[in-house]
C-alpha beads as a LAMMPS data file, in Angstrom:
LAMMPS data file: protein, C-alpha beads

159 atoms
158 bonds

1 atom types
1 bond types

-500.0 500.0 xlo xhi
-500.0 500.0 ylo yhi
-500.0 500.0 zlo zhi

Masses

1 110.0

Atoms # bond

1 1 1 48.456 -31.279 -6.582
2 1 1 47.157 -31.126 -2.798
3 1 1 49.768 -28.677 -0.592
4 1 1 48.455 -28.959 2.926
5 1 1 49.748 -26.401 5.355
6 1 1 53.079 -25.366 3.779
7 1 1 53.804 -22.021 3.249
8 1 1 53.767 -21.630 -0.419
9 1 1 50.009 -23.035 0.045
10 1 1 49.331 -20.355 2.450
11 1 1 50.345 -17.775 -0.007
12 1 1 48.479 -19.109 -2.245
13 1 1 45.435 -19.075 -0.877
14 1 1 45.962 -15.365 0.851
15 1 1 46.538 -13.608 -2.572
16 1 1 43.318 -12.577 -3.976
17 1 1 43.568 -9.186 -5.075
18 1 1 40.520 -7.142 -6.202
19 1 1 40.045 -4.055 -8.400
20 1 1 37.637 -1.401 -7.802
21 1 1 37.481 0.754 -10.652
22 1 1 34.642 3.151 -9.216
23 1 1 33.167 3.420 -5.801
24 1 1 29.808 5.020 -4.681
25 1 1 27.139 4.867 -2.291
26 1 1 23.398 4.446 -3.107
27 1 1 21.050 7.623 -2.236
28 1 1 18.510 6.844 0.931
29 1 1 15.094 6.448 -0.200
30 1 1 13.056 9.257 -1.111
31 1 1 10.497 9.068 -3.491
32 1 1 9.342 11.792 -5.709
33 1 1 5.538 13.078 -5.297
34 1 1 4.851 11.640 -8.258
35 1 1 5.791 8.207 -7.334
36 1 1 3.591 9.073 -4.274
37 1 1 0.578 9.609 -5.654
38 1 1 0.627 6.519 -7.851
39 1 1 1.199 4.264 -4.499
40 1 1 -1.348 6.260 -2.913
41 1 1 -3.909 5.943 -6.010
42 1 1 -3.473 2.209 -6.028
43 1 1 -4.011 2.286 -2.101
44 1 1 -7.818 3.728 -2.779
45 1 1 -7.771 1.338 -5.919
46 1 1 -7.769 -1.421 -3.075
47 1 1 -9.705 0.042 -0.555
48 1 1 -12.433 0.275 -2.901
49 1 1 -12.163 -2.807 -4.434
50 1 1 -12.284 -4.914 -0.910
51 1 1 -15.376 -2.581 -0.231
52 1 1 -16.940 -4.028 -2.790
53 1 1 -16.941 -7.421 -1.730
54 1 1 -18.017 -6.435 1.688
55 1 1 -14.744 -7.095 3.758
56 1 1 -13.579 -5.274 6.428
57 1 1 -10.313 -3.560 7.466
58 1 1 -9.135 -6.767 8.836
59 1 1 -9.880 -8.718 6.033
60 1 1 -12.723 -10.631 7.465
61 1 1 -16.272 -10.410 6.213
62 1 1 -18.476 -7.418 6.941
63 1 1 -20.850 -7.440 9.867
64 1 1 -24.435 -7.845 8.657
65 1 1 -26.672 -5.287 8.672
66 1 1 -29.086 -4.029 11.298
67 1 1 -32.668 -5.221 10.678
68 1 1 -33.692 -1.930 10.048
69 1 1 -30.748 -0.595 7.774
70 1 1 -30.964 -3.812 5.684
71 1 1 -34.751 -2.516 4.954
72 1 1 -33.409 0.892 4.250
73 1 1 -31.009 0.037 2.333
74 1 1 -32.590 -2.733 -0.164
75 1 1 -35.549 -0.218 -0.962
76 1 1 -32.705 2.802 -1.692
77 1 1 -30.280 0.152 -3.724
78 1 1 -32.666 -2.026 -4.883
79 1 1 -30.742 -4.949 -4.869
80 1 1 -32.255 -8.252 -2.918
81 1 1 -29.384 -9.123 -0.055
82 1 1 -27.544 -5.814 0.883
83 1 1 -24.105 -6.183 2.231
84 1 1 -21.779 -3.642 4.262
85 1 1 -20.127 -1.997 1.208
86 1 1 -20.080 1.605 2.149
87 1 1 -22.543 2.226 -0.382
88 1 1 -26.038 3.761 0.249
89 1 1 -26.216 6.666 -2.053
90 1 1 -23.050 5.669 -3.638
91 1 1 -21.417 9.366 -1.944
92 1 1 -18.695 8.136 0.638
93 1 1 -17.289 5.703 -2.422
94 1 1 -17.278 8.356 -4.316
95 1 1 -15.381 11.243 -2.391
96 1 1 -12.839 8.973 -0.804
97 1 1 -9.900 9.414 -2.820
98 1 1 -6.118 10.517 -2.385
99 1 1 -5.808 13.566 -0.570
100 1 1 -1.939 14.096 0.131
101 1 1 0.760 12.676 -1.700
102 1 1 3.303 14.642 -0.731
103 1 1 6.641 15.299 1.363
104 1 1 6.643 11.366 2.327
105 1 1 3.186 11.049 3.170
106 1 1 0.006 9.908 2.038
107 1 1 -3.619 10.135 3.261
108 1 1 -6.719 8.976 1.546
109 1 1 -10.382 10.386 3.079
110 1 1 -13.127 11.802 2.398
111 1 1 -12.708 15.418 1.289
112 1 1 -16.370 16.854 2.385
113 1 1 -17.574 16.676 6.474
114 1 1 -20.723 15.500 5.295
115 1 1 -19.103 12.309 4.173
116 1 1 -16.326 12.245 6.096
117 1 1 -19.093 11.803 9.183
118 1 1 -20.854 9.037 7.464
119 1 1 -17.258 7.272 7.432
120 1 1 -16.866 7.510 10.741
121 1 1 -19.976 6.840 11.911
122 1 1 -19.331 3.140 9.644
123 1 1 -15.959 2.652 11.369
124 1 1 -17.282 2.613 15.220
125 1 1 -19.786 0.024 13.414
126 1 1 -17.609 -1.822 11.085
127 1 1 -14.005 -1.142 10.630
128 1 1 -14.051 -0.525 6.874
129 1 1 -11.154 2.107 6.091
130 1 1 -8.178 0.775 6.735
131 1 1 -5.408 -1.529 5.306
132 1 1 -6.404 -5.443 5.392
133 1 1 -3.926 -7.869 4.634
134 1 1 -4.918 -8.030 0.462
135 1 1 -4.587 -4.167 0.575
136 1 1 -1.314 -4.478 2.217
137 1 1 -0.271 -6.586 -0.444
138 1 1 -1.483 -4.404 -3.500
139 1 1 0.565 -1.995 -1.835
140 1 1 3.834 -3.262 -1.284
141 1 1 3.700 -4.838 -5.414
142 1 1 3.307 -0.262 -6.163
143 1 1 5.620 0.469 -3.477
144 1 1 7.954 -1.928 -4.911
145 1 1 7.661 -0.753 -8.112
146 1 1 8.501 2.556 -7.660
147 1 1 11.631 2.099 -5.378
148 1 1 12.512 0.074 -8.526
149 1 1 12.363 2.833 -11.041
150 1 1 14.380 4.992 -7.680
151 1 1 16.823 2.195 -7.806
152 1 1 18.054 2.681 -10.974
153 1 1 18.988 6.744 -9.971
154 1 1 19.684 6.161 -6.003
155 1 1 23.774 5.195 -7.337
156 1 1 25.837 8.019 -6.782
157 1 1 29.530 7.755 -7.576
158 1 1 32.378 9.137 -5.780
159 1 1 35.629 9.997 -6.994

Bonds

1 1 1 2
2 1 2 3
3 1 3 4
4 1 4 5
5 1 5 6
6 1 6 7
7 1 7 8
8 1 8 9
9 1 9 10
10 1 10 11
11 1 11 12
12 1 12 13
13 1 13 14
14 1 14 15
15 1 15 16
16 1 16 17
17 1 17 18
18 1 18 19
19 1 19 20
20 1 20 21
21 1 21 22
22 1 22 23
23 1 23 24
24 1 24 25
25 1 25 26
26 1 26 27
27 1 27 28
28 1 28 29
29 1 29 30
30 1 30 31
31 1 31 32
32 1 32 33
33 1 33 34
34 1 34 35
35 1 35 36
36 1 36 37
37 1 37 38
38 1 38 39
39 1 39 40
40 1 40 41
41 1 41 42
42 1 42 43
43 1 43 44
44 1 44 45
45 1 45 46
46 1 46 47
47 1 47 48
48 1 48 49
49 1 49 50
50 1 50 51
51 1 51 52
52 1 52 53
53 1 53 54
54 1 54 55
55 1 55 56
56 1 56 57
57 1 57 58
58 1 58 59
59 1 59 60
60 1 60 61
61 1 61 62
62 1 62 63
63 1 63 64
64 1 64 65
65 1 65 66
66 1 66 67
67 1 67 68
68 1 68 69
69 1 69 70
70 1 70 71
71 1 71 72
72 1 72 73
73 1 73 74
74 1 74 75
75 1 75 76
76 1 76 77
77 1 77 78
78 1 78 79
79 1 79 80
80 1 80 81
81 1 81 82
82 1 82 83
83 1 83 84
84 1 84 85
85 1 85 86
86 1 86 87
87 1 87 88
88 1 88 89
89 1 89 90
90 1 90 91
91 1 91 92
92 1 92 93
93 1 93 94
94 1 94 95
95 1 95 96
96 1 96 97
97 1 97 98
98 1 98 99
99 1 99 100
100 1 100 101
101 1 101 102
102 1 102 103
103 1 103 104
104 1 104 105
105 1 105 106
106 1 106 107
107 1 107 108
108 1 108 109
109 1 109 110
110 1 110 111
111 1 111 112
112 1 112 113
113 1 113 114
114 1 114 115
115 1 115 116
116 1 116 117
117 1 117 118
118 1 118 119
119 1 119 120
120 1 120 121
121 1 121 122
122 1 122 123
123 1 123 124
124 1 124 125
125 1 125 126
126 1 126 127
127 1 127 128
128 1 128 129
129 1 129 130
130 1 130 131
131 1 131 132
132 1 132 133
133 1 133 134
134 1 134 135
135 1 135 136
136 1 136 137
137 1 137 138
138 1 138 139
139 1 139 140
140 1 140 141
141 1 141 142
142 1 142 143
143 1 143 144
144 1 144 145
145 1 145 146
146 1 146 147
147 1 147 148
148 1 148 149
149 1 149 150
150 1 150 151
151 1 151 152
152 1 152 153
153 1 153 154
154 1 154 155
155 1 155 156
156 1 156 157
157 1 157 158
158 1 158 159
């Protein structure tokens, strides 16, 4: 049965009536340190791993190496074709790591000034610390996870 523009089909179609048996309001983000440090662990985790493979901050392939430090280095790694990996002595890898994951903020750096020169000293080379798209991507999948886990407490009901 079709009812165009009469009244009872305008009452018809105006009574929808909905229930609402509790009411709340969800929690603005705020993850605990916890949940911090495990975004911020898997931020080094990438870092690190794009190192490796000799990309940059911006995702693009290291610059080569200066005649010279390509020398240096292949006689102190001993490997045949060195690459920009941040790894001479194998130091800088290993002090960079989380240093605050706390209070909504994280920062990952070297923790000595010895090493935390020879960083700096790469990055007016060769931008190498730093977030490059495939880092940026590691980091959203943790980030995401965690508000997850959050998003299952952030409900608070009222009344």
């Amino acid at each position: 049965m079709k009812v165009r523009g009469t009244e009872e089909g305008m009452a018809n179609q105006a009574s929808l009536n909905v229930k609402v048996k509790r009411t709340g309001r969800v929690k603005p983000p705020n993850l605990a340190d916890p949940q911090l440090k495990t975004v911020g662990e898997e931020m080094v985790a990438a870092q690190k791993l794009r190192w490796s493979k000799a990309i940059n901050a911006e995702g693009n392939v290291a610059k080569k190496l200066s005649v010279k430090y390509f020398f240096i280095k292949r006689k102190v790694r001993g490997v045949g074709r060195p690459v920009r990996d941040m790894n001479l002595t194998g130091q800088t890898i290993a002090n960079f790591s989380l240093r605050k994951a706390a209070g909504g903020q994280i920062r990952a750096e070297n923790s000595t000034r010895i090493t935390r020169k020879r960083a700096m000293g790469v990055q007016g080379i060769e931008p190498m610390i730093g977030f490059a798209g495939t880092d940026q991507i590691s980091l959203f999948k943790a980030s995401q996870l965690q508000y997850g886990i959050y998003l299952q407490k952030a409900w608070v009901p009222i009344g």
